[in-house]
N, C-alpha and C positions, 0 to 999 in steps of 0.2 A: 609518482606523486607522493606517495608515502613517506618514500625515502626523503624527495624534500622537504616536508612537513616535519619528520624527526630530526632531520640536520638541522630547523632550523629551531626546533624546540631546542636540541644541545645547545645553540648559540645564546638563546633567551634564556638557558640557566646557568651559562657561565658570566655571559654578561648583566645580567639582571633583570636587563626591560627589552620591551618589544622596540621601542624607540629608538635605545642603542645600538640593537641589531639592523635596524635597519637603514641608522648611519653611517653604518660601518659599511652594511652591504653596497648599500649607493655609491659610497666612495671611493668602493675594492672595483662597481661597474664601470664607474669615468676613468678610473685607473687602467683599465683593460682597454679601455675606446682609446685613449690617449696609446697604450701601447702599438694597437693596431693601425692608426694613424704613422705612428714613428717607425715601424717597421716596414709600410707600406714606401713611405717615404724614403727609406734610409736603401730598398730594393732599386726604386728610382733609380736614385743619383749612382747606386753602384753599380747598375747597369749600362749606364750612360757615359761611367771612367771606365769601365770594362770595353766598351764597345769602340771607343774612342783610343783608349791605348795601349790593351792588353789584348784583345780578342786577334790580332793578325797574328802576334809571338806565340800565341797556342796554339793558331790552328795550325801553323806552320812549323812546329814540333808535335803535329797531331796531336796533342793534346785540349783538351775539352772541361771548361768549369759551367759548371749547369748550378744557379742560383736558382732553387725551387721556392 
């Protein structure tokens, strides 16, 4: 808890105010949700070309692509 207490004091004196920081911070959050959404997403659909056109040509040169 400390630690983030002081990161977040570094933040309030480079930026100035408490208010800035924590526009910033809110908009660096939705920016992380929206990532998380899109990569969620983007797993989908590659799994679904994968599985539909490329998954028999590997398994049948024994080879294996594992999207973690």
């Amino acid at each position: 808890m400390v630690f983030v207490y002081s990161s977040f004091c570094r933040l309030v004196n480079v930026f100035g105010s408490f208010q800035e920081v924590a526009t910033i911070l809110e908009h660096q959050k939705h920016y992380y949700e929206e990532l998380v959404k899109y990569d969620g997403r983007f797993k989908d659909i590659f799994e679904e070309v994968y599985d539909e056109s490329w998954k028999q040509t590997f398994e049948d040169n024994s080879t294996w692509f594992v999207l973690s």
